[in-house]
C-alpha positions in Angstrom: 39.2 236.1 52.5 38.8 235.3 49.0 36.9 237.5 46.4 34.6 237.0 43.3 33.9 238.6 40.4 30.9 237.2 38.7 27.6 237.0 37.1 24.3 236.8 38.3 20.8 237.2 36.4 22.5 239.2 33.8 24.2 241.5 36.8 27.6 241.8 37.2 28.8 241.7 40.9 31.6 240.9 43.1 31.3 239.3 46.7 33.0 237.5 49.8 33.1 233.5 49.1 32.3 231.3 51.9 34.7 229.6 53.9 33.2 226.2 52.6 33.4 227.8 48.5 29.6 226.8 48.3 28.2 230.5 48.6 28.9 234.0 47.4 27.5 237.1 49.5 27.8 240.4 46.7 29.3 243.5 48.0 26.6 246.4 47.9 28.4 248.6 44.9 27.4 250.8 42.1 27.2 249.0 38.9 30.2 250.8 37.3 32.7 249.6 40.4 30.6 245.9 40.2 32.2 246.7 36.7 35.8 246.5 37.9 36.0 243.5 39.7 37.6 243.2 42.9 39.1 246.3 41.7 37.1 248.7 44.3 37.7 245.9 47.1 41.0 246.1 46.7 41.6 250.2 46.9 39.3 250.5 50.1 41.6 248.2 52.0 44.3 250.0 50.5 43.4 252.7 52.4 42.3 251.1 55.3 38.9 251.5 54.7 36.0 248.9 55.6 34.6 246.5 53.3 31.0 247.0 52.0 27.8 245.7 53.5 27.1 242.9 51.6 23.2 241.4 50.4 22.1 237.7 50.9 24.7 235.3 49.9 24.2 233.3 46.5 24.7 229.8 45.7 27.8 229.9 43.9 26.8 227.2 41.7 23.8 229.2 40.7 26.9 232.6 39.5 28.9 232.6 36.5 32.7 233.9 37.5 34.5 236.6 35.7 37.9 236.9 36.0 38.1 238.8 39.5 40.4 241.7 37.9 38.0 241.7 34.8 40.2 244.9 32.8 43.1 245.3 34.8 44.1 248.8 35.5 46.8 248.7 33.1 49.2 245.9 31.7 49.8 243.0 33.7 53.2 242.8 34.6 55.3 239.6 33.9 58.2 237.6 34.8 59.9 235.4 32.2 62.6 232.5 33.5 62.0 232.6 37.3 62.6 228.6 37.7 65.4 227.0 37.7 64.3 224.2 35.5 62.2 225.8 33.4 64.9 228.7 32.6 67.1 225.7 31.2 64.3 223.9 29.3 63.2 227.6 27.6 66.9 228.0 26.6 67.6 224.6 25.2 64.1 225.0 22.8 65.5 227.8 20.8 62.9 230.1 21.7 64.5 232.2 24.0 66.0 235.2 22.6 67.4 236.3 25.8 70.1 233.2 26.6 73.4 233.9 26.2 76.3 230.9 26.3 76.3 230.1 29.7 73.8 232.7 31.0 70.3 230.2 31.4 69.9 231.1 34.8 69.0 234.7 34.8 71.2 237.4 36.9 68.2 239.8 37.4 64.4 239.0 36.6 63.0 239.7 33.1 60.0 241.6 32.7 57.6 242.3 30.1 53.9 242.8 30.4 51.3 241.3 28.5 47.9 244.0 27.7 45.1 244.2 30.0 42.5 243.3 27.1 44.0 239.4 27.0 42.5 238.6 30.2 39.2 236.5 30.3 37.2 234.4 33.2 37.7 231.0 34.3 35.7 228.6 31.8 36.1 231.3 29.1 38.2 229.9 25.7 41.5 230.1 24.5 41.4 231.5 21.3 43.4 229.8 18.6 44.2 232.5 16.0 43.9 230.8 12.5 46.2 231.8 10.3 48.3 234.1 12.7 49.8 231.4 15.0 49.5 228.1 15.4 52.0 227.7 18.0 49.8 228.5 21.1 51.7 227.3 24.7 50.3 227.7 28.3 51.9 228.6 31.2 50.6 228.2 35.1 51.6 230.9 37.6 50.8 232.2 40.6 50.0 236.0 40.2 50.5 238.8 42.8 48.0 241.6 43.8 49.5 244.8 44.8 47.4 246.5 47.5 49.2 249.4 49.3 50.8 250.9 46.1 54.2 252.9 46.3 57.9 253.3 44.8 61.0 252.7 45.9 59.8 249.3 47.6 62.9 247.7 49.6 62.8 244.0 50.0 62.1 243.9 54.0 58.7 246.0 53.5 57.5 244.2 50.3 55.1 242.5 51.3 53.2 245.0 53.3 52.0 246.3 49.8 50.6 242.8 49.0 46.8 242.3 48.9 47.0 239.1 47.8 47.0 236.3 44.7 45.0 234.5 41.6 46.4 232.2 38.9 46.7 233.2 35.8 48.0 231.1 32.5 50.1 233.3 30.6 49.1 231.9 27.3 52.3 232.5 24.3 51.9 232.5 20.4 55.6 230.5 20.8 56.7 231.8 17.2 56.0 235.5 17.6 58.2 235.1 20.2 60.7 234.3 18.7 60.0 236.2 15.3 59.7 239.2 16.9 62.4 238.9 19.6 60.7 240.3 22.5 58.0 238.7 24.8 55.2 241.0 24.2 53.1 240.7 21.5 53.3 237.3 21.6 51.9 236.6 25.4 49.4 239.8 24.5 46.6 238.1 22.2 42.8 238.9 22.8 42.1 235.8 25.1 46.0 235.2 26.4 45.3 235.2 30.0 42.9 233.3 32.1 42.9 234.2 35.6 41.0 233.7 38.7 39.0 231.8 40.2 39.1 234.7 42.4 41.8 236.8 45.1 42.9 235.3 47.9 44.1 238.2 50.6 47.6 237.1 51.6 46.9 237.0 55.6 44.7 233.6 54.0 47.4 231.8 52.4 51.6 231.3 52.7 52.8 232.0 49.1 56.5 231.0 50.0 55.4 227.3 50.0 52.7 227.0 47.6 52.1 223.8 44.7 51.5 225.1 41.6 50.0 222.1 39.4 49.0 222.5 35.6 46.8 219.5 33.2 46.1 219.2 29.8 43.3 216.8 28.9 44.0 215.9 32.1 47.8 215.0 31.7 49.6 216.3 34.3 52.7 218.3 32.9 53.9 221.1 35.6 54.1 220.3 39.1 56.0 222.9 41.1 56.5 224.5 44.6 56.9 229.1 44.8 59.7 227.7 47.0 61.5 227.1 43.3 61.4 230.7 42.3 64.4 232.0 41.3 63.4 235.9 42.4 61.0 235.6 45.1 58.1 238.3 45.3 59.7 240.9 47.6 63.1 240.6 45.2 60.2 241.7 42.3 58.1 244.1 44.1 61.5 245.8 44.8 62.8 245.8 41.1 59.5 246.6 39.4 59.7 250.0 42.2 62.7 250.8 42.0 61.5 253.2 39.1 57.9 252.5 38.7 55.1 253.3 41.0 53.1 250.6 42.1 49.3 251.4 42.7 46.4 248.9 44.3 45.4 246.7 41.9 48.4 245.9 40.2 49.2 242.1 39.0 52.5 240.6 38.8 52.7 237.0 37.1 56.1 235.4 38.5 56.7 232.9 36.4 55.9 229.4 35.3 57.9 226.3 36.2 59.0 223.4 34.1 56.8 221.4 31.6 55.2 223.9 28.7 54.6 222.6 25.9 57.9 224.4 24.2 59.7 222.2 26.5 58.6 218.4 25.0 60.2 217.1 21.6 58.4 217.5 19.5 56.6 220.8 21.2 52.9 220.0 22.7 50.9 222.7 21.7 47.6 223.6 22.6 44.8 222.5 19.9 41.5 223.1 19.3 39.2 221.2 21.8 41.7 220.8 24.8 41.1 222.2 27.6 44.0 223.5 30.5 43.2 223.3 34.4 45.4 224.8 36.9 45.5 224.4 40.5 47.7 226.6 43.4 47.4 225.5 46.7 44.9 227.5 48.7 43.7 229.6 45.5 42.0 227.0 43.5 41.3 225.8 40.0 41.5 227.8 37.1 40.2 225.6 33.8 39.9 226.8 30.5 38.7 225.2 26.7 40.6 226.3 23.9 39.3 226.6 20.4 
């Protein structure tokens, strides 16, 4: 099952995509939960309830996507370091202000969220903010939806409370990073997170083996399996509930794998006029323009 926010006629909607991806069938909803996104979807299955009866599919050639979790509920939480090789590569640039001698590989996962105003639709841009940064990175990762929300979450039962996943690009202003010594205002930016093209209920895909695949200007430069992650999605689920209740809705970014642009020598940022595509086996292409 895989589920669309979008646009149609200067409506906003969300709807069942067909099997094929050629059609969109909108969900019969008010137009302040149409506002949400897949939102509402996502909180009726949550508790067990049926999905809407949907109108007449769409073309979905003839729709404009939003990002299917268009204002998130609240921040977005994030994992920093969860691959191997992409833990070293962030250590050796200089940019990490959590490595310590010895300690690349983290011991427990590092969170930090990034604000629920940075997210925007697939095909929106990338702002560039003149004169605050120009040291603008992207970062492909397969996000996690929470459906069934709850705390205390043990590792065995984790993935019960899983709706399902989108990609996101957790896009970092690489120098307030590092200014400021802490992730968040950095990776928070109006425009800092692309996601979608839409959720994929988990029962449709196996996120233990997915290929996550990011391009600039069509140069490949990450190319990773989930199988690489270094705290796997119950091991999060379980830390981020240990103290914090989860609720339906919720998105977890787990990380990006080797091959930012912090990573090359000398750094490849993001300028104006390129433009970022980002594939995850059986979620699909999530392409941006940056300006």
């Amino acid at each position: 099952m895989r589920i669309a926010a979008f646009t149609y006629q200067q409506q906003d909607l969300v709807g069942l995509v067909s099997a094929d991806g050629l059609y969109v069938a909108p969900f019969v909803l008010s137009a302040e939960q149409a506002a949400l996104g897949a939102l509402p979807i996502v909180e009726r299955q949550a508790r067990a309830e049926a999905l809407p009866a949907v109108l007449p599919a769409l073309a979905l050639a003839a729709v404009t996507l939003r990002a299917p979790l268009p204002r998130p509920r609240r921040n977005l939480f994030c994992v920093g370091k969860n691959y191997h090789a992409h833990a070293r590569e962030f250590a050796r640039s200089g940019f990490d202000s959590s490595a310590k001698a010895g300690g690349d590989i983290p011991a427990h996962p590092i969170i930090f969220t990034k604000v629920p105003e940075c997210v925007i639709a697939p095909g929106a841009a990338i702002e560039i903010p003149v004169g605050v940064s120009s040291a603008i990175d992207y970062e492909a990762e397969l996000a996690v939806v929470i459906g069934r929300g709850g705390k205390g979450i043990r590792k065995a039962d984790a993935m019960a409370h899983v709706w399902g996943y989108t990609i996101v690009n957790d896009v970092t202003a690489r120098d307030w990073q590092n200014r400021h010594m802490q992730w968040h205002m950095g990776k928070s930016f109006d425009t800092f997170c692309p996601m979608g093209p839409w959720l994929v209920r988990a029962d449709s895909v196996d996120a233990a083996g997915m290929q996550l695949r990011c391009w600039v200007n069509g140069e490949e430069r990450q190319n990773a399996s989930t199988r690489d992650l270094i705290f796997d999605i119950p091991t999060l689920i379980e830390t981020l509930s240990a103290g914090i209740t989860l609720y339906p809705g919720d998105v977890i970014a787990t990380g990006t794998p080797v091959g930012v642009g912090i990573g090359f020598t000398p750094p490849k940022y993001l300028q104006s006029g390129d433009s970022v595509r980002i594939t995850i086996d059986g979620l699909g292409t999530l392409e941006n323009p940056v300006r």
